[in-house]
N, C-alpha and C positions, 0 to 999 in steps of 0.2 A: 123754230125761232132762229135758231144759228143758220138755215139760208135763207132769209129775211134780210141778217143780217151782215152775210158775206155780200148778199145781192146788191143789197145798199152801200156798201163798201166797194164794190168793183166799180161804182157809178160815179166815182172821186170826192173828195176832198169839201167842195164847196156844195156838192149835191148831199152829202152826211152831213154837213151843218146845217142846210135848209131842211132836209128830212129833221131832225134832233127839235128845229124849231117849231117846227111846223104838230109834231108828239106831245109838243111841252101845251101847246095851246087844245092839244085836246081834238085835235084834227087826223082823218088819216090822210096815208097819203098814198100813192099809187102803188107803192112795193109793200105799203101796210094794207093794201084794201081787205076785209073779211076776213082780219085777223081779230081774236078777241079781245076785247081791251084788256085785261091781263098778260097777252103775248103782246101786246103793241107795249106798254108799258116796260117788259123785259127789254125787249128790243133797244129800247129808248136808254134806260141800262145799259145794255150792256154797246149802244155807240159813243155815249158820252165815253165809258171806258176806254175803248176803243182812241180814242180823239184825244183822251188826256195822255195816253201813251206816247200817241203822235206829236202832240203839242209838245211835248218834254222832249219831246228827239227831237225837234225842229227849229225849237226857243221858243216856244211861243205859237198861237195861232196863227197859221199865213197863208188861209184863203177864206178865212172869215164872210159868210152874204155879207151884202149892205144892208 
């Protein structure tokens, strides 16, 4: 799970919010493929985590998808 979810993190900012998006609806996605949906779900976890850390050191979201 945790290089999942460095994997997804080195791929930046607005690729972690489409990933997050893309988990919430219940979709995999190419760095989650044939993981199981209890690990896809951590995952999903622990980037929101992730992002709110970020967001707080940053003000706010600022590379939000469209």
């Amino acid at each position: 799970m945790d290089a999942a979810v460095a994997r997804i993190c080195d791929l930046g900012c607005s690729r972690v919010y489409g990933t997050i998006a893309e988990l919430e609806l219940g979709r995999e996605t190419e760095e989650t493929r044939g993981l199981p949906t209890a690990v896809r779900r951590r995952v999903l976890q622990e980037l929101k985590a992730v992002m709110a850390v970020y967001d707080a050191r940053e003000g706010g979201p600022t590379c939000k998808t469209e």
